[in-house]
C-alpha positions as CSV (number, residue, x, y, z in Angstrom):
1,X,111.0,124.1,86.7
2,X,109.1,127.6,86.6
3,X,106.6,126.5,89.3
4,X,109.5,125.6,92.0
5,X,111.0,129.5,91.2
6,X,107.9,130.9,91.6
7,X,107.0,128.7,94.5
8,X,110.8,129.0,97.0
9,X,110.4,133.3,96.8
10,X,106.6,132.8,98.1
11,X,107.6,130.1,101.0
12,X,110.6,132.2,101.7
13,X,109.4,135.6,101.9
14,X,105.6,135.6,102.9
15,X,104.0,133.6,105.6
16,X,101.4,131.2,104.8
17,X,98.6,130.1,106.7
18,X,97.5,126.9,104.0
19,X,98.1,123.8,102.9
20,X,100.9,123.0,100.3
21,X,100.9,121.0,97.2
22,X,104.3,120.3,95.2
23,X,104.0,118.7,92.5
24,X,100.2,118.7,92.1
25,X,97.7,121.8,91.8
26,X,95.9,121.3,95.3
27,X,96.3,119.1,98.6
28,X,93.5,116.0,98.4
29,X,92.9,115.2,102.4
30,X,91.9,118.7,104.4
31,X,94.0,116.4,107.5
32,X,97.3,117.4,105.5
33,X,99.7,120.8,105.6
34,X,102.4,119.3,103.4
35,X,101.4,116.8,99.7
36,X,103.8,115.9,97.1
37,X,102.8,114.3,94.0
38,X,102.9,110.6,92.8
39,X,105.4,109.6,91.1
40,X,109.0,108.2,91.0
41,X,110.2,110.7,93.4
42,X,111.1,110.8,97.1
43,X,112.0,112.9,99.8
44,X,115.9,114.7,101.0
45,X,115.9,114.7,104.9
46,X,118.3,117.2,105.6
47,X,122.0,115.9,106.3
48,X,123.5,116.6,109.6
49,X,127.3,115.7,110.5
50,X,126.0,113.8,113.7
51,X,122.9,113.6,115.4
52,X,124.7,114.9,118.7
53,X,125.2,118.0,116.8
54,X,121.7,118.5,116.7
55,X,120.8,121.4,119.0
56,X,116.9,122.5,120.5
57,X,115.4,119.4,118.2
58,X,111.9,118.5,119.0
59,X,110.6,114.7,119.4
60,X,109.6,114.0,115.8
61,X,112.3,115.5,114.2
62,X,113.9,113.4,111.5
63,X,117.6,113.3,109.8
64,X,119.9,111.2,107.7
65,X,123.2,111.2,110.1
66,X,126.0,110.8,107.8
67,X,128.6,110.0,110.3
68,X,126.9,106.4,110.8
69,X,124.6,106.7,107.4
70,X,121.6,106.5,109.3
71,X,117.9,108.0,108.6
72,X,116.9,108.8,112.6
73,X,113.5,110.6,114.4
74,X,113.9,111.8,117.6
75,X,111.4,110.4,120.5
76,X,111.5,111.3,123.8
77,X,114.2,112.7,123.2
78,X,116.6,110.1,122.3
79,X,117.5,109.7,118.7
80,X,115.6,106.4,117.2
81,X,117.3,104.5,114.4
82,X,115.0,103.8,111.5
83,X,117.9,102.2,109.0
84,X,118.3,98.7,108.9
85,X,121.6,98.6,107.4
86,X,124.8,100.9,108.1
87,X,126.4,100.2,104.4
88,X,125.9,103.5,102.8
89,X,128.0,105.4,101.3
90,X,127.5,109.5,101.0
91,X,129.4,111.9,99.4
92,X,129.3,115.7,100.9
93,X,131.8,117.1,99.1
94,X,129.2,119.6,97.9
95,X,128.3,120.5,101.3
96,X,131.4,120.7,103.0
97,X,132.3,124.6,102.2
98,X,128.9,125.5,103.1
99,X,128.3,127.4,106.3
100,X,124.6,126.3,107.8
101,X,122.3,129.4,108.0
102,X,120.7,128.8,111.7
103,X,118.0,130.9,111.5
104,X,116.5,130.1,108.1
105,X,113.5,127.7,108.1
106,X,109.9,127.0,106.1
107,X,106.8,127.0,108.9
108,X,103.4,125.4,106.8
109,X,100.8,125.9,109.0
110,X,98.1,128.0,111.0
111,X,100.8,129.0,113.7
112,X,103.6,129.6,112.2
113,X,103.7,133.7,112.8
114,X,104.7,132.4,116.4
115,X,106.1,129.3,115.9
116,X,110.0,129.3,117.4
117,X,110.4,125.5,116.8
118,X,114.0,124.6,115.4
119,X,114.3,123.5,111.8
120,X,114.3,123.4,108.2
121,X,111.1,122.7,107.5
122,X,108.2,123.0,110.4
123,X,104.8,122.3,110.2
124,X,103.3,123.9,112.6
125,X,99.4,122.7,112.4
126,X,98.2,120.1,115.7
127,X,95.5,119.0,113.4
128,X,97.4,118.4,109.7
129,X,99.9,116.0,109.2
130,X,102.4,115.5,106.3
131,X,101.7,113.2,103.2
132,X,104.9,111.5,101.8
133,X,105.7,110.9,97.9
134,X,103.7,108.0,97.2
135,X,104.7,105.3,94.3
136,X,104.8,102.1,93.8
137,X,108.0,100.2,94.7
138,X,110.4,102.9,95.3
139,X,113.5,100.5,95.4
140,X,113.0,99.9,91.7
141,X,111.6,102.8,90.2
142,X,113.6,105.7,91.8
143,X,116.2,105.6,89.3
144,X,119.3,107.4,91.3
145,X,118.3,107.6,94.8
146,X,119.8,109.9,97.3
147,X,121.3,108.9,100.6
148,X,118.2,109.9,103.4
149,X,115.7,109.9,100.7
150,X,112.6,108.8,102.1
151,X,108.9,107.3,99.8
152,X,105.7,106.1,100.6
153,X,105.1,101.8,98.9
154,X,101.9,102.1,97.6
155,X,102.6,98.5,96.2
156,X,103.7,97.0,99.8
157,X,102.0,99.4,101.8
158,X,105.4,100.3,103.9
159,X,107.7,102.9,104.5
160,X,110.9,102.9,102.1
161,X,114.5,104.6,103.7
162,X,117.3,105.1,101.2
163,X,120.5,105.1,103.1
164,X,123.2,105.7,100.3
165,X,123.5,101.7,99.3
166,X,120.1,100.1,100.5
167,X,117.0,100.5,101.4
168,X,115.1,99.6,104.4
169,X,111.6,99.3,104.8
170,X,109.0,99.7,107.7
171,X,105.4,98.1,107.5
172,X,103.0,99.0,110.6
């Protein structure tokens, strides 16, 4: 837990120009901004009311909407649905007094002094892409998943979405 309290003041108060690890001392592919870790351990999209309420978003942009419980990208700008089933079930009761902060975000990469893309989370390099967590079967060893939680197979060599009450899964 220290690591993550020294780490948010550093992404939230300087800018940084490198790659990021969490979860692991270095990144292990110079073709990556953002690495997390193995392990049993996926990744939050951030949770929007409706993806019509989603404002300036880029094509690649992607959100759990929780007024259909769907995980969704944005291409071309139409919003692409990447869940296979609608079942889920999320609470927000922890989010519902909370008033978004518009202008906070996290820009990883070599032009983020001038990047003005919306977001949470931007990275900004053309040459760097972002790493997933990576385990093996996500569906069984992510104990308590969250509703748009998102992992790497490494056993079935697929995509795994968490929307709330099932997973779905994309292969290439």
């Amino acid at each position: 837990m220290k690591k993550i309290a020294i780490l948010l003041p550093i992404l939230f108060f300087n800018q940084h120009f490198a790659q990021i690890a969490i979860g692991k001392s270095s990144v292990s592919n110079p073709s990556v901004s953002l690495e997390f870790a193995d392990g049993n351990r996926g990744l939050i999209l951030p949770w929007v009311t409706s993806a019509a309420s989603v404002t300036g978003a880029v094509d690649g942009t992607v959100i759990y909407d929780i007024a259909d419980r769907k995980v969704k990208y944005l291409r071309s700008g139409i919003w692409v649905d990447l869940s296979i089933d609608t079942t889920g079930v999320v609470n927000t009761v922890l989010q519902n007094s909370k008033t978004e902060r518009t202008n906070s975000k996290v820009i990883i990469g070599s032009d983020g002094s001038t990047n003005t893309t919306p977001g949470i989370l931007i990275l900004a390099d053309n040459d760097k892409a972002m790493v997933l967590p990576k385990m093996d079967n996500p569906h069984i060893n992510i104990i308590n998943p969250t509703a748009g939680m998102m992992a790497y197979d490494t056993a079935n060599h697929q995509l795994a979405i968490y929307n709330g009450s099932v997973w779905s899964f994309w292969k290439p």
